[in-house]
C-alpha positions in Angstrom: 2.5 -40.7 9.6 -0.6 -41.7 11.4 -3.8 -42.5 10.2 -5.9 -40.4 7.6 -9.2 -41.8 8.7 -12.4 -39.5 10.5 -13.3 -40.9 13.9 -14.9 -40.0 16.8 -13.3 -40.3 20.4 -14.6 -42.2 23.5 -16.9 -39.7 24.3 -18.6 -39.2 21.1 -16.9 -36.3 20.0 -15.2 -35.8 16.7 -11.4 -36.5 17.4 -8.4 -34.2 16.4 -8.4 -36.1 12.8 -12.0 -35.5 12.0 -11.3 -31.7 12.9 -8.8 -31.8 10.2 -10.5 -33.5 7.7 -13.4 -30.6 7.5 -10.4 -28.6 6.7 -9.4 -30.9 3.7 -13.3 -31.6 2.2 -13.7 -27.6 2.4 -10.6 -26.8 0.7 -10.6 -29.7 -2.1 -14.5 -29.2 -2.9 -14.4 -25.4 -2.8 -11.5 -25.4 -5.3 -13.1 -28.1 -7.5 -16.4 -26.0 -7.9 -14.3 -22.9 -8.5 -12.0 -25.1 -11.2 -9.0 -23.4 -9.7 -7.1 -23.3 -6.8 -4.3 -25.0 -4.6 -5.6 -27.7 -2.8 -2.5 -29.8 -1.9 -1.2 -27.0 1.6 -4.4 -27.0 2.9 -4.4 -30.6 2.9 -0.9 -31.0 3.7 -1.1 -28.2 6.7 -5.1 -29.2 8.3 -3.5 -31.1 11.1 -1.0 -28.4 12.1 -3.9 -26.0 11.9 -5.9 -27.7 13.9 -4.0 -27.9 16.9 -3.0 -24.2 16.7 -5.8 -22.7 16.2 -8.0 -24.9 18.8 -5.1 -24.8 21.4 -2.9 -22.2 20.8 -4.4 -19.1 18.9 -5.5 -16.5 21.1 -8.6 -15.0 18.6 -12.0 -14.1 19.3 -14.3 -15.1 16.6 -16.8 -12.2 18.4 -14.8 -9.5 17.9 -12.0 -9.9 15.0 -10.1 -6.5 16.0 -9.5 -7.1 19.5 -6.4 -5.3 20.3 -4.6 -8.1 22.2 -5.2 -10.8 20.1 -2.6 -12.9 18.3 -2.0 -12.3 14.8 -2.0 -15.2 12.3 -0.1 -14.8 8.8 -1.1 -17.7 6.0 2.6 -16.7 4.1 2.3 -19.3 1.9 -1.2 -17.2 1.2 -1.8 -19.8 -2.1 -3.5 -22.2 0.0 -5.8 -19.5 1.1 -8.9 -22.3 1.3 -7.5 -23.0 4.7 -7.8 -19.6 5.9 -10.9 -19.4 4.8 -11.5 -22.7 6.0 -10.2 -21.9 9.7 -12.5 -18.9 9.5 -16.0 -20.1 8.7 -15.5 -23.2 11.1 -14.2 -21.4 14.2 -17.3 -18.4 13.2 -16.2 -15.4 11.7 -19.2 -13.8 9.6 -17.7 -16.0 6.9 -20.3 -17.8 5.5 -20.6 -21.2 3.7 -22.0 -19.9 0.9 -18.3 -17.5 0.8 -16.6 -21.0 0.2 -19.1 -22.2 -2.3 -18.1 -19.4 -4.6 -13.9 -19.2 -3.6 -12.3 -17.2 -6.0 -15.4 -15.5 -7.7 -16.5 -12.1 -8.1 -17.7 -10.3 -5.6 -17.7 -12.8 -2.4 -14.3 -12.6 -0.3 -12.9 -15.2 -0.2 -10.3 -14.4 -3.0 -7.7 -16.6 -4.6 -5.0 -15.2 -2.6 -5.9 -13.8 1.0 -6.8 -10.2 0.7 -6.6 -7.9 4.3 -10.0 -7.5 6.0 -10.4 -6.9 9.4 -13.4 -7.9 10.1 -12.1 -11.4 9.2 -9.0 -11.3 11.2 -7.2 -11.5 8.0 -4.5 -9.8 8.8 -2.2 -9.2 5.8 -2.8 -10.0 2.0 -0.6 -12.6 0.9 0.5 -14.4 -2.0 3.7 -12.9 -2.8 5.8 -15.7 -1.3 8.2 -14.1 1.5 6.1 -11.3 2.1 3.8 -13.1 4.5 6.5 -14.1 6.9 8.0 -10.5 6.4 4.7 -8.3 7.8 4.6 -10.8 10.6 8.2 -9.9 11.7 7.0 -6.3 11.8 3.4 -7.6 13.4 5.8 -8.9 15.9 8.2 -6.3 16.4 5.1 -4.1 16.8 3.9 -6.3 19.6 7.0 -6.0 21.2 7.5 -2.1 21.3 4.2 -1.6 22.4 4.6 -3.7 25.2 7.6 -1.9 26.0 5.8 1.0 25.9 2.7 0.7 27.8 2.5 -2.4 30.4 2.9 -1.8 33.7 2.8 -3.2 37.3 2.5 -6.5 35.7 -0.6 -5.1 33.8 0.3 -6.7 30.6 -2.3 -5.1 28.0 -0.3 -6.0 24.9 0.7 -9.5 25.2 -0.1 -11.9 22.2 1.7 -13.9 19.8 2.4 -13.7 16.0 1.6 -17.0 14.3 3.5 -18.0 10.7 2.1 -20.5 8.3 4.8 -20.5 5.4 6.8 -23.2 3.2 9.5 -23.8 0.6 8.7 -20.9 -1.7 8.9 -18.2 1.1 11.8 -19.5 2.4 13.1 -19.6 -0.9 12.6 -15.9 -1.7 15.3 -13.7 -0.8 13.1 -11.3 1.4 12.8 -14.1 4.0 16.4 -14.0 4.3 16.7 -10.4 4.8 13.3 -10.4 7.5 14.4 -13.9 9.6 18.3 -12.2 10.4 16.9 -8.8 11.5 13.9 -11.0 13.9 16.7 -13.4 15.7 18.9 -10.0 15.9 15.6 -8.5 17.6 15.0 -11.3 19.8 11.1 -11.5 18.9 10.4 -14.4 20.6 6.8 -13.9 20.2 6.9 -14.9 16.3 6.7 -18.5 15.8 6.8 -19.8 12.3 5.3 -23.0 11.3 7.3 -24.6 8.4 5.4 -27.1 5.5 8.3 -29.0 4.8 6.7 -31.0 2.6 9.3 -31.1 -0.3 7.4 -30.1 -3.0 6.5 -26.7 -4.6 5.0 -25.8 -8.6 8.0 -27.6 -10.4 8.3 -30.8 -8.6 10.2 -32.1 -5.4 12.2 -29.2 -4.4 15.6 -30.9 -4.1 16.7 -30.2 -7.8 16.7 -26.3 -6.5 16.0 -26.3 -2.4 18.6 -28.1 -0.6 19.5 -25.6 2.1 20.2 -26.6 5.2 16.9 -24.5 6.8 17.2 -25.4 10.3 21.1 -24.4 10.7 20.3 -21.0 8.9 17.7 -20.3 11.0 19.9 -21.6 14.2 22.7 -18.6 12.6 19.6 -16.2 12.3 19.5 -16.4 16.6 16.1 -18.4 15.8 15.1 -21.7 18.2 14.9 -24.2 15.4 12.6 -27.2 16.5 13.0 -29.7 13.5 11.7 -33.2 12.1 8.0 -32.6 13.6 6.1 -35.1 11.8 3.2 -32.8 10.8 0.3 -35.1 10.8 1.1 -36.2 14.4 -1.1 -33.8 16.2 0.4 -34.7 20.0 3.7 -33.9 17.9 2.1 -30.6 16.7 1.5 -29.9 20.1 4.7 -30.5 22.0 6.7 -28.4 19.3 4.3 -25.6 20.2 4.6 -25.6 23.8 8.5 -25.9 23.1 8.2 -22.5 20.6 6.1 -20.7 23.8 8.3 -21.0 26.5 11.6 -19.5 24.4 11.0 -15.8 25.3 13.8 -14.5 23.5 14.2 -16.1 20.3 11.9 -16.6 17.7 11.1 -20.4 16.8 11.0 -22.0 13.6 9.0 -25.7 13.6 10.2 -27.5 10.8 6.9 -29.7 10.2 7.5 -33.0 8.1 3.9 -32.9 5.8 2.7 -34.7 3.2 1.3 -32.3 0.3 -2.6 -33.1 -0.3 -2.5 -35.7 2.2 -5.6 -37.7 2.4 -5.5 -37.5 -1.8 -4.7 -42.0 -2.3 -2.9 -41.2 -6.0 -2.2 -38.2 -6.0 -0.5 -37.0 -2.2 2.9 -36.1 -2.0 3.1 -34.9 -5.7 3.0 -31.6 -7.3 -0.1 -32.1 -9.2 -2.2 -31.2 -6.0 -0.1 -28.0 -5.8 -2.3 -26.0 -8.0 -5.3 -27.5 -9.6 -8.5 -29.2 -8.5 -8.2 -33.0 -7.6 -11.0 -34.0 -9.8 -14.2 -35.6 -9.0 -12.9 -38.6 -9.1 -10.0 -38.3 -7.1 -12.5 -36.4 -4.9 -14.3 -38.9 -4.4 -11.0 -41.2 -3.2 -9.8 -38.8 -0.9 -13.8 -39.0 0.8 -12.7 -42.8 1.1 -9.9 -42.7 2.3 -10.3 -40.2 5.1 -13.4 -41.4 6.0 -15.6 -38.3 5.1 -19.0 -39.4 4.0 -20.9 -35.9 4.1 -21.4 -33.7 0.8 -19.8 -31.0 -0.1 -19.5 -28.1 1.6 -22.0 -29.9 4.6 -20.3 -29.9 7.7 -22.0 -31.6 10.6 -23.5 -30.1 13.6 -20.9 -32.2 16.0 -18.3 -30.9 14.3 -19.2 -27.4 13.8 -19.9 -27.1 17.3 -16.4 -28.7 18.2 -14.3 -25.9 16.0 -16.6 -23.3 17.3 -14.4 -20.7 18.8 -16.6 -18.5 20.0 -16.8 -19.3 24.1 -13.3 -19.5 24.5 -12.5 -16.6 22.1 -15.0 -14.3 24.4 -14.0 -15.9 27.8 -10.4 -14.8 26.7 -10.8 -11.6 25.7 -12.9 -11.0 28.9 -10.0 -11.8 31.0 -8.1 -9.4 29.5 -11.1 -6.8 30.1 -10.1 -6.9 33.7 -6.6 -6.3 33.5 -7.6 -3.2 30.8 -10.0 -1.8 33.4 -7.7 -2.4 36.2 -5.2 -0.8 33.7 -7.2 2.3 32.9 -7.9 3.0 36.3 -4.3 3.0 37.4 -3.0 4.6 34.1 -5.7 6.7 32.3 -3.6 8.5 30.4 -1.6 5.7 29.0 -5.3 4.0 28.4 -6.0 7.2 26.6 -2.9 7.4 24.7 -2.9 3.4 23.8 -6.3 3.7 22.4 -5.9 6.6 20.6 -2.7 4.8 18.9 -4.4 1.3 18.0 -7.4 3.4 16.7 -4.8 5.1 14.4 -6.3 8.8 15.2 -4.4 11.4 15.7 -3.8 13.9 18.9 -6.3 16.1 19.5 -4.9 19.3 18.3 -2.6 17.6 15.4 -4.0 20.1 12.8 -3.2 23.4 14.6 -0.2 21.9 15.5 1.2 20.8 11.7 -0.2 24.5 10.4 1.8 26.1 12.9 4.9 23.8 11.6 4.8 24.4 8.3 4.2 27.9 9.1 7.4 28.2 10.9 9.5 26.7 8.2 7.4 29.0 5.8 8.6 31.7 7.5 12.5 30.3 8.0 12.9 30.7 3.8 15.8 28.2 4.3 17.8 27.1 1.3 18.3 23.1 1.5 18.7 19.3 -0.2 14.9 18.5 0.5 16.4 15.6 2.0 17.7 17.6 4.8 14.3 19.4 4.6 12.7 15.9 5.6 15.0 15.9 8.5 13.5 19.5 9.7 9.8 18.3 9.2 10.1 15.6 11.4 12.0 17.7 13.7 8.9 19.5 13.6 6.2 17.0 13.3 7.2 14.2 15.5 6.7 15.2 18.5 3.4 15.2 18.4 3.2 11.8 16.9 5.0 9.5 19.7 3.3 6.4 17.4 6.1 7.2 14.6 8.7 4.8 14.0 11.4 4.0 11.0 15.0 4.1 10.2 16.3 3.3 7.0 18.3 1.0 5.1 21.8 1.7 6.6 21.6 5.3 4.9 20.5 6.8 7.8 23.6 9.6 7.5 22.0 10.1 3.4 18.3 9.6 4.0 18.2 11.8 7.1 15.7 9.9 8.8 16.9 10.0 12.2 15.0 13.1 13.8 16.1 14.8 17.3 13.6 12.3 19.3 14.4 8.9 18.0 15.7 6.4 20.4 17.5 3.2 18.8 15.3 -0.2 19.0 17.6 -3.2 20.1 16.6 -6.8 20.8 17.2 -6.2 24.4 15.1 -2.5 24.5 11.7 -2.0 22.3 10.7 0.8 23.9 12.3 3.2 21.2 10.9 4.6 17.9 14.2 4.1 15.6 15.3 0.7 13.7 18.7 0.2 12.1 17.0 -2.0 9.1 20.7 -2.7 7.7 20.9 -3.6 4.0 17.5 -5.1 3.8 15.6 -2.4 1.3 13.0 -5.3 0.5 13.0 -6.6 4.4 12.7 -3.2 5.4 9.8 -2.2 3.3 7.7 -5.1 4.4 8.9 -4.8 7.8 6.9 -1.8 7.8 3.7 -2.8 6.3 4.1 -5.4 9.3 4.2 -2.3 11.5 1.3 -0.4 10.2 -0.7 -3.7 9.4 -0.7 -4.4 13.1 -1.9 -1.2 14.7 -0.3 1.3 16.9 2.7 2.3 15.1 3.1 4.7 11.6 6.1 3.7 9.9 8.5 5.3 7.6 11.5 4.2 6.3 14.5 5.5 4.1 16.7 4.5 1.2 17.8 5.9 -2.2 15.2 6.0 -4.8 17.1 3.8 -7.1 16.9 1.1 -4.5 13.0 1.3 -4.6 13.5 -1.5 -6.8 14.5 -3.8 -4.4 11.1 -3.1 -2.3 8.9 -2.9 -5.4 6.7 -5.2 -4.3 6.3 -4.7 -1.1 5.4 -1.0 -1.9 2.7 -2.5 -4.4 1.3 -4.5 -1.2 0.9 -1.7 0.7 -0.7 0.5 -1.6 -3.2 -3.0 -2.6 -4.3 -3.2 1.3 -4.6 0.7 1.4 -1.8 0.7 4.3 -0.8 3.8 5.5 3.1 3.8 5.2 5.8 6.3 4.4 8.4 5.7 1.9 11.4 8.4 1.9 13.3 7.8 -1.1 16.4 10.6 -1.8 18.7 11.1 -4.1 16.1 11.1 -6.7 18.0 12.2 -10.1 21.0 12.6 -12.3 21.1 15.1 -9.2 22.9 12.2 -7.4 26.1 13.0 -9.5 29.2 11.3 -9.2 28.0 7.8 -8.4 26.9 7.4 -11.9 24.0 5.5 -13.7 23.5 2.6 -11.6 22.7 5.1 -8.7 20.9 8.0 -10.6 16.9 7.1 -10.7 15.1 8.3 -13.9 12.4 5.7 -14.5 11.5 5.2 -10.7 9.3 8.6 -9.9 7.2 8.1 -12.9 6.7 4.2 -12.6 5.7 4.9 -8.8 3.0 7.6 -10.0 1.8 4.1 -12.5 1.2 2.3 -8.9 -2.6 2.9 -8.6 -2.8 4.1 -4.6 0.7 5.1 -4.3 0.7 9.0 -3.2 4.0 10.2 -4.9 5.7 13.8 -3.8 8.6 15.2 -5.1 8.8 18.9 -3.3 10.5 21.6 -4.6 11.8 23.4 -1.3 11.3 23.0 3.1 8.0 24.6 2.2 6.7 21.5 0.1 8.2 18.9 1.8 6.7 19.9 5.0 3.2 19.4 3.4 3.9 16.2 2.0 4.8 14.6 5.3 1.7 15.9 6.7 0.2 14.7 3.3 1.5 11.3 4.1 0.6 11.3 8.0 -3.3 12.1 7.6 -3.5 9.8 4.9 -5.0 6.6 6.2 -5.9 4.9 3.0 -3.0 4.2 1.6 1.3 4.7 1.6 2.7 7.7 0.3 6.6 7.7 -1.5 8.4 11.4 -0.8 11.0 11.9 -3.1 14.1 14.1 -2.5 16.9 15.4 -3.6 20.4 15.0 -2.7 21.6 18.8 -4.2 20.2 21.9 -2.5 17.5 23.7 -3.4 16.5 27.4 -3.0 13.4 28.4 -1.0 10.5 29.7 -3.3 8.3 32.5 -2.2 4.8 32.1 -1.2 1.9 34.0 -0.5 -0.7 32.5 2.0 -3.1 31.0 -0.8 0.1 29.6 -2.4 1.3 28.2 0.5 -2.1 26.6 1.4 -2.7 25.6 -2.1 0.9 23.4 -2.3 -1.7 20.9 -0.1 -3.5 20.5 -3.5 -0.8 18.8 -5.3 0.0 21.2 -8.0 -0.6 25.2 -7.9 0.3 28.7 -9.5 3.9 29.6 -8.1 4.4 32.4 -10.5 2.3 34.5 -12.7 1.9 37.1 -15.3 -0.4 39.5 -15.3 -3.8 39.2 -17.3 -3.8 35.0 -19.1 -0.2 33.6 -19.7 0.7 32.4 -23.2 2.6 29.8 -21.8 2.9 27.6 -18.7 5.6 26.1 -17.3 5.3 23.1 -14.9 8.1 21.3 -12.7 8.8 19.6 -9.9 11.3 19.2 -6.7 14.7 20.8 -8.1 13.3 21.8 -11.9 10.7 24.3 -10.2 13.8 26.9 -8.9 14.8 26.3 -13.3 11.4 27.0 -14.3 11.3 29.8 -12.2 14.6 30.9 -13.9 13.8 30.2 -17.2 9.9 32.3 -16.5 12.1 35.0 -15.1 13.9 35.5 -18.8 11.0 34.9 -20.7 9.3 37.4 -19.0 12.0 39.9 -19.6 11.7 39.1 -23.3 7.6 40.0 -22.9 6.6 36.8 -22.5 3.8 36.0 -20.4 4.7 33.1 -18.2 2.9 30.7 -15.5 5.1 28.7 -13.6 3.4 25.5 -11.9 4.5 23.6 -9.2 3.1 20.3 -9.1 4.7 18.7 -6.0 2.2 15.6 -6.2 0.3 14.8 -9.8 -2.3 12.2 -7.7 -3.2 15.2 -5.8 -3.8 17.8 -8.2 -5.9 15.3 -9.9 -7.9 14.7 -7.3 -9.3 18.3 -7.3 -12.2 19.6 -8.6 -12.8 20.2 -12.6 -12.6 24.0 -11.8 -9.6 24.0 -9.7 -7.8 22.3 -12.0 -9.0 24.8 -14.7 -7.9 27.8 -12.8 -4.3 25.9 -12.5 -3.9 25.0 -16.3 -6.1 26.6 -18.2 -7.3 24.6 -21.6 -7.0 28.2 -23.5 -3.0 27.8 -22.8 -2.0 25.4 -25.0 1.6 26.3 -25.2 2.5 24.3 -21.7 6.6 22.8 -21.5 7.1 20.4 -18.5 10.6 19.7 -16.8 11.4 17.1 -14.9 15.2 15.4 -14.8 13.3 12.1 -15.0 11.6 10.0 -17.9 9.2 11.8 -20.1 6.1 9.3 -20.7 3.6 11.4 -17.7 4.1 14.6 -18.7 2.5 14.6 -22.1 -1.4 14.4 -20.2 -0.6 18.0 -18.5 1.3 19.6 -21.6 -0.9 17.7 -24.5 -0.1 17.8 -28.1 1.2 21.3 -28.5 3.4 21.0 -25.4 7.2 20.1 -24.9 8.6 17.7 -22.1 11.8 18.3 -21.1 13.1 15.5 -19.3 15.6 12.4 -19.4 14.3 8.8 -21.4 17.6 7.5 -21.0 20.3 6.8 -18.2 22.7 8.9 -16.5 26.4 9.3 -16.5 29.1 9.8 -14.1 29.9 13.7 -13.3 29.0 16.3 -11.0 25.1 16.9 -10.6 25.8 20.5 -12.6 27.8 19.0 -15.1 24.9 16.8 -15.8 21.8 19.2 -15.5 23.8 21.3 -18.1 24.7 18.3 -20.0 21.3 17.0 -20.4 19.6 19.9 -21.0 18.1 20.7 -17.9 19.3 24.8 -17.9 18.0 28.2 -18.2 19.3 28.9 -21.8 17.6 25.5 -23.0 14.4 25.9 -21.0 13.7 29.6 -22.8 15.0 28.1 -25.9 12.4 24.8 -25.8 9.6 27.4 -24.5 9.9 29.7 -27.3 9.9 26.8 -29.9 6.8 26.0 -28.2 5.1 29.5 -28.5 6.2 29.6 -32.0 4.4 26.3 -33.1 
């Protein structure tokens, strides 16, 4: 390894080293004052940093969302001081006094990176293998926009997606399932810089890590570039310019660091993983690299060294004349490609999705409103050329492959459809990738059981207020013969728990329609549609109903003058409610049936239309739902009945089951009369 030691080079100018350094003294002293923090990556990763981001990164400091610039993913998003780091020394409107406070209320540099675009952070990370993940979709975006809109050697979308990840991500299943698909892909614009440094929270890694990482990656399709010693910035370098002229594989460089290096007792160990060094040992690493300035002071020479601001504007200026020379060759493709990374929509989109749902208003069709999914992107997706998914080899089940998708392969991007395989975790974060980059609005499919597996990454994109779609089918003991381990009951409910998670579960075509438009004009955040495997009848609607289902919950059938009693379902336990209202009725029971599609909708809505829906006179309220109980009880209170399913499923025919558990007619009236009676 080569020297530790600050220095200036025969011109006066603070060498490669020095550059580093200011990464290490920022990122040891700002997680000293904030007595927490992970000081050791930063440390271990400054001289790899240093050469990308001064060399390599295409970024403009001026102007964080420029279109074509490359993206940069910290994976390993502990050692977010040197993010933070890279930011305020190269000028982002991150200021010294944000690394002062790292990790306090209020200021932004958080303990984990958190998405902000006006920092050119481009993902939140922290969730090991999720990092590395988005930036496969970042880079797959890149890729199938290129496809899409260069021209004439015009190349408007032409950057790079930069990884910083180590052990941990690697380690984490995900990265597995995201590394295969990218060498299948061929994105050879993703290039992944490894911190093989040996170490993670437990100690040296080979108790638990001995994989042979460069031969998987090799199998993956991946140029593997390995043994780079990290701190060797010419080193650094080469293995960069190697990674940029392999067009069609993605690289891996396997970089041989020292954790906290620079620290004299302390480097190399996983005590500088995650806590402060300690004054003293502060105070040794300022020794030993040669850093004699204070805390958090970084001198004018070597500010103005790491400034990126020049060469950040002169390169974004050169790609100003190719865009103008663009537009006026292609205006409409200028037009179309700024409308996409803006993430508007066409002029004309909400005429357009009335008149859609209007016609399969009109159609009354009786269907599995997984098959209804199918017919509202039939419907939708043409005018939405920016929508891409596929599903996790259940496109056949999911139904997301509508009339105008064109497959994605490794050697053809221009499409709008991805075969995602079995990857549901891969898959999900794939797609935040996607949407996190800009120009594309992704949906993907599995079965809602398998939601599971993605958890996470559908918690990610509800905490960076991503706009993503989620179809999960085969939502209930409605699933049938496959039994328990594929019959959700706990998953609708425990997505509703996920604070910014939109969750739909539509009762007909009618509904579902309405939630996909739901989920493509919301911009602030993802939105999970769940759907049903069985058919399901279409319910009548006049046109207040049927504008009303946009609300999230609404009268579907009423009594005349105030009900006694309410009934409220969703997706296949409206058509029973309505069944079960239609007895009661004939027994001279007043009845209100409620369809309540999405509950983070309805409760959205004002104080009065929410009165108007349930009505706090009608105490006497039953929910169904073929799903866990805990929800309902806010909506039917302490009067009310849930009918619904707190344990797991069994292995029968969907109407053996619904009868089984309860979830009929007869034991509907019966549960609503017990109600009434109380």
């Amino acid at each position: 390894m080569s020297s530790q030691t600050s220095r200036s080079t025969a011109d006066g100018q603070p060498d490669r080293r020095t550059l580093a350094n200011a990464i290490r003294a920022l990122s040891m002293d700002a997680v000293q004052a904030a007595n927490s923090g992970h000081p050791g990556m930063p440390m271990g990763m400054a001289d790899i940093a240093e050469v990308l981001w001064n060399d390599y990164l295409k970024h403009n400091p001026g102007n964080p969302e420029w279109a074509d610039r490359d993206r940069f993913v910290l994976s390993n998003g502990h050692g977010s001081m040197l993010l933070y780091s890279l930011l305020h020394l190269s000028g982002y409107p991150l200021s010294i006094d944000e690394l002062r406070n790292f990790r306090q209320f209020g200021y932004r540099t958080a303990g984990h990176p958190e998405r902000e675009a006006e920092l050119s952070i481009e993902t939140t990370t922290g969730p090991l293998g999720q990092g590395i993940t988005n930036a496969v979709g970042m880079a797959l975006a890149e890729k199938m926009l290129a496809a899409t809109f260069n021209r004439d050697g015009m190349d408007i979308v032409d950057h790079r997606t930069w990884v910083f990840l180590g052990d941990g991500c690697l380690m984490e299943g995900i990265s597995h399932e995201a590394c295969s698909l990218a060498g299948t892909l061929k994105l050879g614009k993703l290039i992944c810089l490894y911190d093989d440094n040996g170490i993670s929270i437990d100690g040296e890694t080979d108790g638990w890590f001995t994989d042979d990482t460069a031969s998987r990656f090799e199998s993956y399709g991946w140029q593997v570039i390995d043994n780079v010693d990290g701190h060797d910035s010419a080193a650094v370098a080469k293995a960069i310019e190697l990674a940029t002229a392999d067009a069609e594989r993605p690289t891996l460089v396997c970089c041989k660091t020292i954790i906290g290096f620079g620290s004299p007792h302390k480097q190399g160990t996983a005590s500088t993983h995650g806590a402060p060094l300690g004054d003293e040992e502060i105070a040794a690493v300022r020794k030993e690299i040669g850093w004699e300035y204070p805390p958090f002071e970084i001198p004018v020479e070597i500010a103005n060294a790491w400034s990126g601001a020049d060469k950040g504007a002169a390169a974004e200026a050169a790609w100003q004349k190719t865009w103008d020379a663009y537009s006026a060759a292609h205006p409409e493709l200028a037009a179309e490609f700024e409308r996409r990374t803006k993430g508007e929509l066409p002029e004309g989109w909400s005429d357009f999705a009335d008149k859609a749902v209007a016609t399969i208003n009109e159609a009354g069709a009786n269907m599995a409103t997984r098959k209804a999914s199918l017919v509202a992107l039939n419907a939708l997706a043409p005018a939405l050329p920016e929508m891409a998914g596929g599903s996790a080899d259940l496109t056949g089940s999911n139904l997301t492959k509508h009339d105008g998708s064109t497959v994605i392969s490794g050697d053809d991007a221009s499409g709008n459809y991805i075969y995602f395989g079995v990857r549901e975790f891969g898959m999900s974060a794939m797609c935040n990738g996607l949407g996190l980059h800009g120009g594309v609005l992704p949906y993907s499919g599995t079965f809602l059981t398998f939601s599971d597996y993605s958890r996470n990454a559908l918690r990610m994109a509800a905490l960076m207020k991503l706009q993503n779609v989620f179809v999960f089918t085969h939502d209930s003991i409605g699933l049938g013969e496959d039994g328990p381990t594929h019959q959700p009951v706990e998953h609708t409910e425990s997505l509703r728990l996920m604070p910014n998670m939109s969750v739909w579960r539509p009762c007909d075509a009618v509904e579902t329609a309405v939630a996909w438009r739901h989920a493509i004009e919301r911009r602030d955040g993802p939105t999970s549609l769940i759907l049903t495997r069985q058919g399901l009848p279409h319910q009548e609607r006049s046109a207040v109903q049927l504008a009303d289902v946009g609300r999230g919950g609404y009268v579907l059938k009423d009594s005349d003058g105030m009900p006694e009693l309410i009934l409220i379902a969703t997706g296949s336990e409206v058509a029973l409610a309505v069944a079960a209202a239609d007895e009661l009725a004939a027994g001279g029971v007043k009845v209100r049936v409620v369809s309540m599609p999405s509950t983070d909708q309805f409760d959205q809505q004002s104080d009065d239309y929410r009165e108007a829906v349930l009505p706090a006179a009608v105490t006497a309220r039953v929910a169904v739902e073929a799903g866990v109980t805990s929800g309902w009880w806010r909506y039917t209170g302490t009067r009310g009945q849930v009918i619904g399913l707190d344990r797991f499923g069994e292995s029968a025919p969907a109407e053996v089951l619904f009868e089984y558990f309860g979830f009929s007619v007869a034991n509907v009236s019966k549960i609503a009369r017990e109600t009434l009676a109380q």
